[in-house]
DOLUMMAR-108894 format. One record per residue (C-alpha): x, y, z negated; chain; residue in three letters. Coordinates in pm, whole numbers. Each point is the difference from the previous one (the first is absolute). Layout:
! DOLUMMAR-108894
{atom {X Y Z} 'A' 'Ala'}
...
! end
This chain:
! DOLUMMAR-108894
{atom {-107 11665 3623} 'A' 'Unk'}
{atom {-118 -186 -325} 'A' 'Unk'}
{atom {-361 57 -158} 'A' 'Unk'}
{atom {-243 -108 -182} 'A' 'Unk'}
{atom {57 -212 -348} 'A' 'Unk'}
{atom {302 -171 -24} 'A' 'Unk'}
{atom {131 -335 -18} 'A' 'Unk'}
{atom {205 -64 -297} 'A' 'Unk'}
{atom {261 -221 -38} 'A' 'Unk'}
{atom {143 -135 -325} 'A' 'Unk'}
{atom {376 -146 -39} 'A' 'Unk'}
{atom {299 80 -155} 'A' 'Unk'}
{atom {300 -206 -124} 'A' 'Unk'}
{atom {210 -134 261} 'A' 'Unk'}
{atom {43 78 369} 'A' 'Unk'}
{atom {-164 -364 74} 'A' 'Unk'}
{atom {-362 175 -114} 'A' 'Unk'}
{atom {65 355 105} 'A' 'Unk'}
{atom {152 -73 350} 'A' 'Unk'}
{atom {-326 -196 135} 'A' 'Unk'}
{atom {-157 303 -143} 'A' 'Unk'}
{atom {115 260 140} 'A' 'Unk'}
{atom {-19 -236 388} 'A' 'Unk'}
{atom {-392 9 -137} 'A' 'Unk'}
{atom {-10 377 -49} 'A' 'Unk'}
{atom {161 98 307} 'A' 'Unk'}
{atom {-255 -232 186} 'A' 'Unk'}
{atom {-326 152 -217} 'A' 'Unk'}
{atom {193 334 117} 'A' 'Unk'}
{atom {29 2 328} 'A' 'Unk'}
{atom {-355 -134 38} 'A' 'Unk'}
{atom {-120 300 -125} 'A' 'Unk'}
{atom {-16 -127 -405} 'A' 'Unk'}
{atom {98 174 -244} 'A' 'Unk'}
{atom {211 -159 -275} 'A' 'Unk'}
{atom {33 54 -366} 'A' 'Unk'}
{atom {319 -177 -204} 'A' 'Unk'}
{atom {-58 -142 -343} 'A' 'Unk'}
{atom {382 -150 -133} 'A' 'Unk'}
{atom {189 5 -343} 'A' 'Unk'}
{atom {306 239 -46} 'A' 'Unk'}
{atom {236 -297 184} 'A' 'Unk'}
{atom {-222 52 338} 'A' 'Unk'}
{atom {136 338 47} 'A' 'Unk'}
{atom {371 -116 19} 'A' 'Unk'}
{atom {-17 -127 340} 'A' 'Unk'}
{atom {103 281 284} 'A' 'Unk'}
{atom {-176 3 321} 'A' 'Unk'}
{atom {-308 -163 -144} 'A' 'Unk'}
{atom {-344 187 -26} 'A' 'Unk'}
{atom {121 338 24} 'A' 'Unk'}
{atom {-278 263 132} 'A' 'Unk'}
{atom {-225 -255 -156} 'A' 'Unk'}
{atom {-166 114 -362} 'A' 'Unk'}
{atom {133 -207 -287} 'A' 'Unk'}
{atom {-123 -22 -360} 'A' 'Unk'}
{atom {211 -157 -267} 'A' 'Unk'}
{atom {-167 -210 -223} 'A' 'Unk'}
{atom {78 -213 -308} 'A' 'Unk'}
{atom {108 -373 51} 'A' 'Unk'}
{atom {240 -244 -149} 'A' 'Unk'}
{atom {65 -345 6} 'A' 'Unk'}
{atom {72 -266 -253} 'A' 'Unk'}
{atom {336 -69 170} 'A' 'Unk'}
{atom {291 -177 -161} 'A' 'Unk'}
{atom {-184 86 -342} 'A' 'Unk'}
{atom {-286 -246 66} 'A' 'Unk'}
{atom {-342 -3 -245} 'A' 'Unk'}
{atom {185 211 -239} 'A' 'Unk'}
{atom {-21 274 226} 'A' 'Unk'}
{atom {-397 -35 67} 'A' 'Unk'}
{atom {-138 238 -230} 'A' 'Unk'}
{atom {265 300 131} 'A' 'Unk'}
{atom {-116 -133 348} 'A' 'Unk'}
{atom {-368 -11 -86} 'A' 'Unk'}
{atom {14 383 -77} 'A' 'Unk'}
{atom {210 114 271} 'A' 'Unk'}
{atom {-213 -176 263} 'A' 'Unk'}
{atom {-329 165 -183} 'A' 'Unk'}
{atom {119 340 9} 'A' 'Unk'}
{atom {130 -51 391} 'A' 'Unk'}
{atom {-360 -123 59} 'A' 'Unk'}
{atom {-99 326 -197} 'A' 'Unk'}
{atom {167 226 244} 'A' 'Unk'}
{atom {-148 -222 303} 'A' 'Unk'}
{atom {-292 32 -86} 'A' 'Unk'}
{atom {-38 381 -73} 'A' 'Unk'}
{atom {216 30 356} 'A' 'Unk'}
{atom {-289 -196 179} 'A' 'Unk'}
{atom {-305 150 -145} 'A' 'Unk'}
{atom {160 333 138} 'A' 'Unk'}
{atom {99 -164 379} 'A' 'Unk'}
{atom {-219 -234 22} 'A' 'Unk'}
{atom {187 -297 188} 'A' 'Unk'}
{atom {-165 -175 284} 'A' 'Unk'}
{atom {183 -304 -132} 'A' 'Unk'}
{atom {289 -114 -217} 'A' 'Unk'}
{atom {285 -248 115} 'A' 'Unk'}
{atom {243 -143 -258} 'A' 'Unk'}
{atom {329 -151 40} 'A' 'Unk'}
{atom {17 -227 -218} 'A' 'Unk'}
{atom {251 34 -349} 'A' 'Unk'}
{atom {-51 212 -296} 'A' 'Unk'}
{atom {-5 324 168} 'A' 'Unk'}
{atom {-282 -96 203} 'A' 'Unk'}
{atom {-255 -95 -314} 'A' 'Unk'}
{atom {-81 357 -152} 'A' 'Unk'}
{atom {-163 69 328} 'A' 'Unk'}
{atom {-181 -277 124} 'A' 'Unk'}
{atom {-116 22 -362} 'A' 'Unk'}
{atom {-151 307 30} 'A' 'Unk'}
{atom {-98 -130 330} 'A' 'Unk'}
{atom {-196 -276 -146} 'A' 'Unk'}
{atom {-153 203 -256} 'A' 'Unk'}
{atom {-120 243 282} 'A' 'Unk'}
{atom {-182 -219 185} 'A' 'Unk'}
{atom {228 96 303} 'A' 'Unk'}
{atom {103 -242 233} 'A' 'Unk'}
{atom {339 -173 -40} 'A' 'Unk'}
{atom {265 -156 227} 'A' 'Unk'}
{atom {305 -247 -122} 'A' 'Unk'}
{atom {275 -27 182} 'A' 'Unk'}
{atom {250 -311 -66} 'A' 'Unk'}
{atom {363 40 152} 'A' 'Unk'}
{atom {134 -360 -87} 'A' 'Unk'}
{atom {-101 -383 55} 'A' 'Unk'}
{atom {-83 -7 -370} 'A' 'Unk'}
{atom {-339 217 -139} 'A' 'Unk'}
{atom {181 227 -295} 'A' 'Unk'}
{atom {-116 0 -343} 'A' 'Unk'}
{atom {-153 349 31} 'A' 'Unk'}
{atom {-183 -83 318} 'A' 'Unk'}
{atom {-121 -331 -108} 'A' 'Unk'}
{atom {-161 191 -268} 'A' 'Unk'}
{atom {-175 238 249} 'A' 'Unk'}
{atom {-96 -210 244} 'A' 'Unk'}
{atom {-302 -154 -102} 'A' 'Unk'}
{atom {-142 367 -82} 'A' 'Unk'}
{atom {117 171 267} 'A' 'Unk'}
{atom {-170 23 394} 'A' 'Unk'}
{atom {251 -127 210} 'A' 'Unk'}
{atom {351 -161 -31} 'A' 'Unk'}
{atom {247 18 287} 'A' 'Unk'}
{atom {300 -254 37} 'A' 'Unk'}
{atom {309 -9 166} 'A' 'Unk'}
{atom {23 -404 30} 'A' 'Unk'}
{atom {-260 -221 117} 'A' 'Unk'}
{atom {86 -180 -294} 'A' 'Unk'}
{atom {-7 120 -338} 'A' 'Unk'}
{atom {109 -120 -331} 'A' 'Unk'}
{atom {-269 51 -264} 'A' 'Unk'}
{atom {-241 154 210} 'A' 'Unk'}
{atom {-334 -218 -158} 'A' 'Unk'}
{atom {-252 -146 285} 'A' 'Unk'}
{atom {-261 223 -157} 'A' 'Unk'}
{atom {177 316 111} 'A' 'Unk'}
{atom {59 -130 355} 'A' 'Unk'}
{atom {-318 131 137} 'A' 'Unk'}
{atom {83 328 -30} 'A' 'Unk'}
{atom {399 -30 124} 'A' 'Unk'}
{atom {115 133 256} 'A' 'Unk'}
{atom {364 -110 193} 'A' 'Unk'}
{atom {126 356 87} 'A' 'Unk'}
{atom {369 -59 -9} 'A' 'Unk'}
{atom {231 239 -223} 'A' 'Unk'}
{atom {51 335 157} 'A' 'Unk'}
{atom {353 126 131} 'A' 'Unk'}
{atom {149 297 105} 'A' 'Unk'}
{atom {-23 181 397} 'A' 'Unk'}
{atom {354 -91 26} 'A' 'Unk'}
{atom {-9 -379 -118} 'A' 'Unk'}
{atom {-244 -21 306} 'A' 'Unk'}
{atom {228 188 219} 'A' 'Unk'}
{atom {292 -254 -117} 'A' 'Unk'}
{atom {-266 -282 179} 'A' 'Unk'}
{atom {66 121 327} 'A' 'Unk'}
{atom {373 -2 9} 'A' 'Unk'}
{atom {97 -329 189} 'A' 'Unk'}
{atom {167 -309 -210} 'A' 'Unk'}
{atom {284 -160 182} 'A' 'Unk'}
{atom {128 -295 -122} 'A' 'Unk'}
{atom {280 -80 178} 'A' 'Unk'}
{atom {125 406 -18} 'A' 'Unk'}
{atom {423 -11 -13} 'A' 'Unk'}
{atom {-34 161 -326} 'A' 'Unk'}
{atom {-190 -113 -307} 'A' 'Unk'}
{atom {-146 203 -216} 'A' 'Unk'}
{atom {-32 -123 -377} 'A' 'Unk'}
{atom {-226 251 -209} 'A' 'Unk'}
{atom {14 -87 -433} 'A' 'Unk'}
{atom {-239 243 -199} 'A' 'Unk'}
{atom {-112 -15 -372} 'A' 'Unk'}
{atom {-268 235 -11} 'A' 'Unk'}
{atom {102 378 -130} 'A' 'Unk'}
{atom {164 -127 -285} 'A' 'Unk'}
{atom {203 -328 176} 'A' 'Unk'}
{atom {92 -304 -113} 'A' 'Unk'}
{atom {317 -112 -168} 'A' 'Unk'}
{atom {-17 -351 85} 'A' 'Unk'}
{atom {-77 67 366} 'A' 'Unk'}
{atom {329 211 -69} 'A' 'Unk'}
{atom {135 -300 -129} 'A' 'Unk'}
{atom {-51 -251 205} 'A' 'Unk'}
{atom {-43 113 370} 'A' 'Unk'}
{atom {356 147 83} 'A' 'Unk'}
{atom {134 -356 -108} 'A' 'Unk'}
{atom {-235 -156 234} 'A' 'Unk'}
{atom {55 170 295} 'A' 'Unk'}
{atom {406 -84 -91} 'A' 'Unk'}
{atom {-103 -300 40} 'A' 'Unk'}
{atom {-158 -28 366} 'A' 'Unk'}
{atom {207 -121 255} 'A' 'Unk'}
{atom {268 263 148} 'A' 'Unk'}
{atom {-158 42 342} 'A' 'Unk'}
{atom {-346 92 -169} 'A' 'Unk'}
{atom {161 235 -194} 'A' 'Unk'}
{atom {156 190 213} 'A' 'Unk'}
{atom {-352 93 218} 'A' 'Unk'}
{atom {-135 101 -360} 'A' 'Unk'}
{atom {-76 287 -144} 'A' 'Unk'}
{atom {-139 121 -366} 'A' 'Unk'}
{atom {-183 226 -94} 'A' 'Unk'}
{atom {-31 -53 -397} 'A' 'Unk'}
{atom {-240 211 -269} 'A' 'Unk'}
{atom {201 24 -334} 'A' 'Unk'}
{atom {-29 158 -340} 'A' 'Unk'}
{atom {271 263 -39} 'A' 'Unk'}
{atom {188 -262 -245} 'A' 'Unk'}
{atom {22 -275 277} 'A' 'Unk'}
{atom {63 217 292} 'A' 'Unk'}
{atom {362 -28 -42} 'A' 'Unk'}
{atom {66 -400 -47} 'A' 'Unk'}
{atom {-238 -59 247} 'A' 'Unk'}
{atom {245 187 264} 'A' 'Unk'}
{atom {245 -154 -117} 'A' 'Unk'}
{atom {-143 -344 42} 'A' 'Unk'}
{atom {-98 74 365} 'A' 'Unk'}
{atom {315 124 62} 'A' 'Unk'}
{atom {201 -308 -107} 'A' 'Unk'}
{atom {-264 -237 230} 'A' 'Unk'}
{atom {155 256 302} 'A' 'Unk'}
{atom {-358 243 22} 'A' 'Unk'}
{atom {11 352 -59} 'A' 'Unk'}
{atom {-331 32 -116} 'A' 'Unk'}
{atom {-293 291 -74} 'A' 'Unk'}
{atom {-62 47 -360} 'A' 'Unk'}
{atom {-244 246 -148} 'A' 'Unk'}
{atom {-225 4 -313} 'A' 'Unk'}
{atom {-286 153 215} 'A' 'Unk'}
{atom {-124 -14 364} 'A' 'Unk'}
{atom {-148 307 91} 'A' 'Unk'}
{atom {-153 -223 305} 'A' 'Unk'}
{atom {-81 -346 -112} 'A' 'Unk'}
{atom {-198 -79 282} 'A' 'Unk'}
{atom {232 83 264} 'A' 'Unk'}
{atom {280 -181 -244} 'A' 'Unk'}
{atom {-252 -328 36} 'A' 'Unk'}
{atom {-75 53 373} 'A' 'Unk'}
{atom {350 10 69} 'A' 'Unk'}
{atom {78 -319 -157} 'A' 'Unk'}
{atom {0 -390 66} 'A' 'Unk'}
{atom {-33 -136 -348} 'A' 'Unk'}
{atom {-137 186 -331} 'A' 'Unk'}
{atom {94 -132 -352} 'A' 'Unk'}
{atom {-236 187 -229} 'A' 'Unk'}
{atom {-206 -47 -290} 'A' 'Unk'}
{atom {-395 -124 74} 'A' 'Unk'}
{atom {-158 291 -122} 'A' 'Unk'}
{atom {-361 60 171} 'A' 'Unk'}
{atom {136 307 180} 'A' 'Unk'}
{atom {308 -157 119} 'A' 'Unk'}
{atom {-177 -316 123} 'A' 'Unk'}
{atom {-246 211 195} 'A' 'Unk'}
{atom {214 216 180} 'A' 'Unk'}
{atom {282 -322 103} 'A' 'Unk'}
{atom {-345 -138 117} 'A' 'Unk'}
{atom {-120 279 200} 'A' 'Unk'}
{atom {309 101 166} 'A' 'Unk'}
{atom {87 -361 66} 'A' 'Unk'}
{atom {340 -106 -201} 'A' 'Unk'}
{atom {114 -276 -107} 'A' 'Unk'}
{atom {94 -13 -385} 'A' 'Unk'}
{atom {189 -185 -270} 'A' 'Unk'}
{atom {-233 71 -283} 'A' 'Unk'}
{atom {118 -49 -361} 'A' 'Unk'}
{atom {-360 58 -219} 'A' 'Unk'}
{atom {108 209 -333} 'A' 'Unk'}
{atom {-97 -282 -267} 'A' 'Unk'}
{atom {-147 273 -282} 'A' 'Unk'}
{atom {-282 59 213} 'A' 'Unk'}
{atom {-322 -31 -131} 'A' 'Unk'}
{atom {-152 -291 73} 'A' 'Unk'}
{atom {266 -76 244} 'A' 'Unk'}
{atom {-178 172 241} 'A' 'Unk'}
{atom {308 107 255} 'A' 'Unk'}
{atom {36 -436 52} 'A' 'Unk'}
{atom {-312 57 109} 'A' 'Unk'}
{atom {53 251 231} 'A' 'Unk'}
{atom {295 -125 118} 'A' 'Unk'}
{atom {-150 -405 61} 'A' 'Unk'}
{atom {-290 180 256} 'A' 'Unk'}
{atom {285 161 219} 'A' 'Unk'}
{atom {200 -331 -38} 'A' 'Unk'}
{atom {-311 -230 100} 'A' 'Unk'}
{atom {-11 182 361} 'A' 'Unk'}
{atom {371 -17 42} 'A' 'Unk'}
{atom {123 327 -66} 'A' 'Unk'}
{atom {183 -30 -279} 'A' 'Unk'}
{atom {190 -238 -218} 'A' 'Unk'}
{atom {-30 6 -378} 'A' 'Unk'}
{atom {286 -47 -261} 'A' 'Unk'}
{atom {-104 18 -384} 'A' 'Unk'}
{atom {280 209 -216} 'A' 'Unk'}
{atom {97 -333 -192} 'A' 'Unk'}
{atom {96 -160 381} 'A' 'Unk'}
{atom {134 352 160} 'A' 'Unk'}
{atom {366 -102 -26} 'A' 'Unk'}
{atom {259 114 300} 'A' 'Unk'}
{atom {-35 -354 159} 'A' 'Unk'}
{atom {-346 3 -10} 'A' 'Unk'}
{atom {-35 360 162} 'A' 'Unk'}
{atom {310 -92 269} 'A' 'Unk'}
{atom {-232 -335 114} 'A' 'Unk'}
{atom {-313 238 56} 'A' 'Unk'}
{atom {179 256 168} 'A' 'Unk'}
{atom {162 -265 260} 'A' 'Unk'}
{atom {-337 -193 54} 'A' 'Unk'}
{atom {-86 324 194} 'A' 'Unk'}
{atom {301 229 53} 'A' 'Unk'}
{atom {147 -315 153} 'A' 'Unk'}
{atom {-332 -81 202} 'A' 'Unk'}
{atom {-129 255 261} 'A' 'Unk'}
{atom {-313 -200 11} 'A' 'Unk'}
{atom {-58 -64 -392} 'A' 'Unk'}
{atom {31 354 -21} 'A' 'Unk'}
{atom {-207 100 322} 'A' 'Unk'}
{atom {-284 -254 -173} 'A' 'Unk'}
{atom {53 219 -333} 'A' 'Unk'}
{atom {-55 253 96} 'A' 'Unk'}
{atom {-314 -81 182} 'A' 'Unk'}
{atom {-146 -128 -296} 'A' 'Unk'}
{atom {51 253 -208} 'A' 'Unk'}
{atom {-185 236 270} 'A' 'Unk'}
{atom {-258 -240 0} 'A' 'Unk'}
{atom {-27 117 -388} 'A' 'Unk'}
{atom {-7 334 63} 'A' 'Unk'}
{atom {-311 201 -60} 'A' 'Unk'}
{atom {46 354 180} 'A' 'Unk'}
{atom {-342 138 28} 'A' 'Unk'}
{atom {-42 -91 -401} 'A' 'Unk'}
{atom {-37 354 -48} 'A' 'Unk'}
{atom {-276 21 216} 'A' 'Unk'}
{atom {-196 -300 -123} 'A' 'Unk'}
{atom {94 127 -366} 'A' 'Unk'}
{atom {-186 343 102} 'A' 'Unk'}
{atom {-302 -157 145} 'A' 'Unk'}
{atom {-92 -224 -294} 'A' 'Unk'}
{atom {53 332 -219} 'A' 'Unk'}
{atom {-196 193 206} 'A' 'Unk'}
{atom {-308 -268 49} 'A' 'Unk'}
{atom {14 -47 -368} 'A' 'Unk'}
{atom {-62 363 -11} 'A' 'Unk'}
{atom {-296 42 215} 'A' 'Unk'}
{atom {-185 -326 -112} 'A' 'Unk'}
{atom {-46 146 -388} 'A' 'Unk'}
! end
């Protein structure tokens, strides 16, 4: 049973800010909490996340690829989102506000801020985002997912508070199934977020072709694809002598990444936390149009224990991709001490600590 005045909880965009949460409002939930959603039309898209939980759609945009010439269109959007905030909290009175950083986040900690209520940031990557580093020295407490952070200023550090990046029940569940290194078969997993990657497309079927024969033939692949790719990338596999799995979606990533021996991925916050948390080792190739370069950032603190090994797009060739995949496929051990370190990364009970700070917050105002 829920009661009382909510929590609300205000992200929208991509998965990587409404993932962590929805891991937050399940926690508040089950606690007893009850738990309000504030997102933008795009937070809605994603099935399986919130529902039974009341949403409100409010305003918000971003200057995207349109830069300052965008602001003023921005500037109203994000008033009239904080108008709709605000009228929504003077009639449910929150208990406390969390924001996940971007855009869709601002109109209400806005209204937040103006309120007088107290306020919660939440930063998914290694790197403080624009939107949060403009909250965070207004706001009551900011929760990271790395003990180091990229533009997070010394003055703000009193009030930080390392809670990890929340993941999903089954992510956790995927930390309990047993990694064995020297297994007869190996399992290669290669996933480009919901959308792919066409150069992870491009360039990993040649590089497995290239491993010796006898690795080869203990390998399997399991291989995300956009619809376009699907079919070349078969092909490829199929000419280096592996039948492999192709699919533009996996209903079960986290059994797809438990299952596995090596993951070539993206470094996106979300993807980084869960390889941590269920203990995988990973090729990570950080997508260079990120702002402020933040997924090299994520992917360096999962490299610095061990747990994975970092190509940038300009080096990802096959050759380069066939070396990293031999320094462990190749190496029981290597890949035994991988994986180790990326479980030393790993941040289960982030959800947890994430729901204390929120709810501490809430009874010191």
């Amino acid at each position: 049973m829920t009661a009382g005045r909510p929590f609300v909880l205000a992200a929208g965009g991509t998965g990587g800010h409404m993932v962590p949460a929805h891991v937050l409002a399940t926690e508040l939930r089950a606690r007893g909490h009850a738990v309000h959603l504030v997102t933008d039309a795009r937070g809605l898209r994603f099935p399986g996340l919130f529902e039974g939980f009341p949403r409100t759609v409010v305003d918000a945009a971003s200057t995207g690829r349109s830069g300052m010439l965008a602001l003023p269109k921005v500037a109203a959007s994000i008033w009239r989102g904080r108008g709709t905030a605000r009228r929504l909290f003077a009639d449910i009175r929150p208990r406390a506000v969390v924001g996940f950083g971007g855009y869709p986040a601002l109109p209400g900690l806005l209204a937040a801020l103006s309120m007088k209520l107290p306020t919660v940031i939440h930063e998914q990557n290694a790197v403080l985002g624009r939107v949060n580093r403009f909250l965070a020295p207004r706001v009551n407490a900011v929760a990271t997912s790395y003990a180091r952070v990229r533009r997070l200023a010394a003055s703000w550090t009193s009030k930080t508070v390392l809670t990890g990046n929340p993941v999903r029940p089954e992510v956790i569940a995927a930390r309990a199934v047993p990694f064995i290194a020297d297994a007869p078969r190996l399992r290669l997993l290669v996933t480009g977020g919901s959308q792919g990657a066409s150069i992870l497309s491009q360039v990993v079927p040649a590089a497995v072709a290239a491993l010796p024969d006898a690795l080869r033939a203990r390998l399997d692949v399991v291989h995300q694809a956009r619809d376009e790719d699907a079919a070349a990338v078969t092909a490829a596999y199929r000419a280096a002598g592996i039948e492999p799995t192709v699919a533009g979606y996996f209903i079960d990533l986290p059994a797809e990444i438990a299952a596995s021996h090596v993951v070539i991925a993206r470094a996106g916050a979300s993807t980084v936390a869960e390889l941590a948390v269920a203990g995988r080792p990973s090729i990570l190739v950080p997508l260079p149009i990120a702002t402020d370069d933040h997924q090299t950032d994520n992917a360096r603190a999962l490299a610095d224990l061990g747990g994975a090994q970092v190509i940038a797009q300009t080096a990802f060739t096959p050759a380069a991709v066939s070396a990293a995949l031999l320094a462990w496929l190749g190496d029981p051990e290597a890949l035994a001490r991988a994986a180790a370190g990326a479980r030393l990364a790993g941040r289960p009970d982030a959800a947890s600590a994430l729901a204390d700070l929120v709810i501490a917050v809430a009874e010191a105002a």
